[in-house]
N, C-alpha and C positions, 0 to 999 in steps of 0.2 A: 434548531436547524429548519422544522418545517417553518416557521415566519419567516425568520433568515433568506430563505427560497421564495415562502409563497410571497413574503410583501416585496422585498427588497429584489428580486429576482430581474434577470435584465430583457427576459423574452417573454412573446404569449406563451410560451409552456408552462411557464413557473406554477402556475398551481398544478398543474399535471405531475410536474416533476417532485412540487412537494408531497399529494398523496402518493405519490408512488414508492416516497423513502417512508411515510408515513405509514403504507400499510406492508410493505416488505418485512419492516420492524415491528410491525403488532404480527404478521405472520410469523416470524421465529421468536418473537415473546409468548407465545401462544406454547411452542412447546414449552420453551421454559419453565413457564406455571405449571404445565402439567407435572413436569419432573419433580417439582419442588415441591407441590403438593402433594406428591405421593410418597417423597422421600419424610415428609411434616407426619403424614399420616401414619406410615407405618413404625418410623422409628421416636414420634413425638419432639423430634428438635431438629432444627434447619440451622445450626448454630455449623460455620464454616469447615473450622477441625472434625466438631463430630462424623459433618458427610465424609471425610478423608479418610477417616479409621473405620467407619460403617462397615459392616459386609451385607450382601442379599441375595438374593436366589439370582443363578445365572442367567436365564431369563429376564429376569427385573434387571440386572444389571445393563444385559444388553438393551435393553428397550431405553432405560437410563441413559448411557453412553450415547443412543442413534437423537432421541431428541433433545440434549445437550449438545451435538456436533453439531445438527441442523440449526439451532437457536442461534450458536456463535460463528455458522460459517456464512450467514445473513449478515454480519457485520464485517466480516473477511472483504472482501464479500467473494465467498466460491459459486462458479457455477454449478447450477441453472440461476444461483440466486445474485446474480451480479448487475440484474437490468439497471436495477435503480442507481446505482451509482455515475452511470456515465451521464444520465439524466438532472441528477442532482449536482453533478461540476458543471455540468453547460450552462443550467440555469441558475445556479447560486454566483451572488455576488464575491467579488477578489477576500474577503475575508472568508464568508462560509467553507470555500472551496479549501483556505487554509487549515479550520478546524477538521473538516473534512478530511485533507492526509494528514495532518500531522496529528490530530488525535482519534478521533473517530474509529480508524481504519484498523489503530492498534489496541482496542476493545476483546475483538473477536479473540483473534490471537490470544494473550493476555489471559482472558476468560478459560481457554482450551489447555493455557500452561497449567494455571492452577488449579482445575479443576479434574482436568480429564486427564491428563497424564501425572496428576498427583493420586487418582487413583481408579480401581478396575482395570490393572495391570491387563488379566487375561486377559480379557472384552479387546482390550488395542490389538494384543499379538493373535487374537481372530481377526481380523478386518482391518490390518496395516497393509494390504494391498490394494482393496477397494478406494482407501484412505489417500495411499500415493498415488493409482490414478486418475481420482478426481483432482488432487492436486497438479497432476503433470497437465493434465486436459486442460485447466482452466488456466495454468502458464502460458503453455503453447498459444491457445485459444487466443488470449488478449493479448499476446503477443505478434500473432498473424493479423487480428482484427485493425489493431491499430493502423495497420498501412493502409485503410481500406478511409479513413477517417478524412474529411475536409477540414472537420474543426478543428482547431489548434487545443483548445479545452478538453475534450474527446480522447485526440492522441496520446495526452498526459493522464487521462481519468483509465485508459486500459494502459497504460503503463502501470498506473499505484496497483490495477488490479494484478497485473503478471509480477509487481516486484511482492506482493502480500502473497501469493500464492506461493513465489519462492522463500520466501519466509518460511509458511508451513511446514516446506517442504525440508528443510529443519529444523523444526519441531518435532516432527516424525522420525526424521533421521533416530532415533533414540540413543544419540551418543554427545560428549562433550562439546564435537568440536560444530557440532548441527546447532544445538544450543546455543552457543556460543553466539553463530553463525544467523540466528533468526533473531538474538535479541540485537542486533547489530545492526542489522539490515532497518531490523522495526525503527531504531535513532535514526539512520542514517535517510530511510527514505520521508521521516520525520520532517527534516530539514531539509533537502534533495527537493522534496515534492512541494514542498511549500513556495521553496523560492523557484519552481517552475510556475505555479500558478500566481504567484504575483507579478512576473514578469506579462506573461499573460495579460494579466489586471493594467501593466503601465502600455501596451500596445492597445487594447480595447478602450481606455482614458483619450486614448492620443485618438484615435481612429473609427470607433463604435462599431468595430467588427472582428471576428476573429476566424472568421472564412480565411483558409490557409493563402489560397491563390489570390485574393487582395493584396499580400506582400509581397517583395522581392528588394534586394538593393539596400536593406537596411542598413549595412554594415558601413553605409559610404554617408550616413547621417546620423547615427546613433551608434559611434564607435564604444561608446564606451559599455553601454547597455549591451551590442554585441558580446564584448568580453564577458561581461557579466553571465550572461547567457548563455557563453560556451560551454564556461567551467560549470554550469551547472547541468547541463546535459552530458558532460563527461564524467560527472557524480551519476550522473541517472543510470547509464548504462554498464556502471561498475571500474569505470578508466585505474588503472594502478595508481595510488597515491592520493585518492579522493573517497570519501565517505562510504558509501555503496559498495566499494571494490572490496572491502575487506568482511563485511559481511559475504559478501556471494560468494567470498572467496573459501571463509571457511564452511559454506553450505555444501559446495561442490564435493572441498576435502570431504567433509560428515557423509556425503552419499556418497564418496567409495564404501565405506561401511558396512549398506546396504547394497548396492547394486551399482555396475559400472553402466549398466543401460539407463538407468537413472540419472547417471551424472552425465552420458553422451546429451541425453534428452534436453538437461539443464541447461548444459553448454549451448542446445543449439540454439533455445530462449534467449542465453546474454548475446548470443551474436544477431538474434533479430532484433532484441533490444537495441544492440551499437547501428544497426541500419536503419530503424524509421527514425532514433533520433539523428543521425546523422540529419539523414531526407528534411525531415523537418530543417535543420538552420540552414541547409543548405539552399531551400527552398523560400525563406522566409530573409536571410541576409545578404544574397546573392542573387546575380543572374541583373539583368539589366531593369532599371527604373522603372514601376510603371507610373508615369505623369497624370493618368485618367482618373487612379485612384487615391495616392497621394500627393497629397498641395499643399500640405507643412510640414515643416521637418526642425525636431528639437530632441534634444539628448534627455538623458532623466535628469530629475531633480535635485534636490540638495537629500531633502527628504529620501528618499528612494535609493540613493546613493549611500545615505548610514545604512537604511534597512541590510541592502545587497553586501555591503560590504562587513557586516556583520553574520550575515550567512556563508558569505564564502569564507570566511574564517572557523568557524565551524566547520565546512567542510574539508579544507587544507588539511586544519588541525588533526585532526581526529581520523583521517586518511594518513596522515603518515605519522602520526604519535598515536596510533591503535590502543596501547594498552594504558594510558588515563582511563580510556570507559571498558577499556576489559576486565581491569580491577573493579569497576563496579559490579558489573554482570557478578566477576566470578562470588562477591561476596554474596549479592542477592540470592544466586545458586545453593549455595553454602548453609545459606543460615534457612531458605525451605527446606532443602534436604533433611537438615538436621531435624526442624520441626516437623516433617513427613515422618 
């Protein structure tokens, strides 16, 4: 990713933005070493299972648990640690941007399932509220920000951050239906996020800009890519019967569990969520022509037409036939637990 950025990258940032993912990530590998090192030292094996069943002094522990969460929520990415990311989708080119949400983003996470909630039970039920309101802050947060954004790149790079922070925020939940509910979201914004940023990628091909207010009127030249484009921002913000929606859906359920202030809070995310995307196509497909800045006008591709139409079928599918991949989850569930 840092070449990706720094060679390929499409602005004078690009090398800015790539030490900045560069050292964000030698920042929270830094705890990590430390953790590992001390888990190697004192118990003489760093072998996966063994850290699982370990015990240690509750101190160590929790020193364990704070730079393990730090190491993986730099991949999250949670605030304060979120700078680099909207940095590295501006400046990364239409591929990067994709490894970027669709794999990247689901590291942190991932790392946090198996590791920290497979174990130092006590260490979480201390500091499961510190936990959910960095989590709610950094929802809200990129959720508010984003309206404030001109770049169209930008908009979608604090969307992935409030949709992975709601993810967490079933993680924590520490019941079924939160589980369920975060590994769901993690597919769905997989794919969700991807085909926002390549749509991105075919408007900046056509136009070499992604300044939001250079567009308007699209829709009346690029019907088809409109479509395209809807259905995918109606996945983004969780619409009934699309990808997204059924994650967040059972995230909300998993935070009655915990807290109905937690689930008002959630709520009020997805509904800022359904407004800057709205803002955005509505901003970007409509409203009247402008002639000064566009002066060719062509649909997508043939190319670009399998890609999209191979994502929206993913998203369809999987939006209203849920449980093909909830059988997966549940097995994967299943067969850690049992080896926990």
């Amino acid at each position: 990713m840092f070449f990706l950025i720094g060679i390929w990258g499409s602005r004078a940032r690009k090398v800015y933005a790539a030490y900045l993912l560069f050292l964000y990530t030698l920042f929270g590998s830094i705890f990590l070493l430390i953790c590992f090192l001390s888990i190697y030292l004192n118990k003489g094996s760093s072998i996966f299972d063994f850290f699982l069943i370990s015990k240690f002094f509750e101190t160590r522990e929790f020193f364990f648990w704070i730079f393990l969460f730090i190491g993986f929520s730099v991949k999250i990415p949670l605030m304060p640690f979120h700078i680099w990311l909207p940095e590295a989708h501006v400046e990364a080119p239409t591929p990067g941007s994709v490894i970027l949400a669709g794999i990247l983003l689901k590291l942190g996470i991932y790392a946090i399932f198996r590791l920290l909630l497979g174990s130092f039970f006590n260490i979480y039920y201390d500091i499961i509220f510190f936990i959910l309101s960095f989590c709610l802050l950094s929802f809200l947060y990129s959720s508010f920000i984003a309206f404030n954004q001109i770049d169209i790149k930008k908009i979608i790079a604090y969307s992935s951050i409030a949709h992975m922070n709601f993810s967490l925020l079933g993680l924590f939940s520490h019941n079924l239906m939160g589980l369920f509910g975060a590994f769901y979201l993690m597919f769905g914004h997989a794919i969700t996020s991807s085909a926002l940023f390549l749509g991105i990628g075919v408007l900046y091909d056509r136009y070499k800009t992604r300044l939001i207010f250079y567009y308007s009127s699209l829709i009346t030249f690029m019907p088809i890519f409109s479509f395209f484009y809807f259905i995918f921002l109606l996945s983004n913000f969780g619409f009934p019967g699309t990808f997204n929606f059924v994650g967040e859906f059972f995230i909300i359920i998993g935070g009655f569990y915990l807290s109905n202030f937690i689930t008002i809070l959630t709520t009020i995310g997805s509904v800022l969520s359904l407004v800057y995307s709205l803002f955005l196509y509505n901003k970007i497909f409509f409203g009247p022509l402008n002639k000064n800045f566009i002066r060719f006008y062509n649909d997508i591709t043939r190319i670009e037409f399998l890609i999209f139409i191979i994502l929206l079928f993913f998203i369809l599918f999987f939006g209203m036939f849920p449980q093909f991949c909830l059988d997966f989850i549940n097995l994967f569930l299943y067969k850690l637990f049992v080896k926990i």
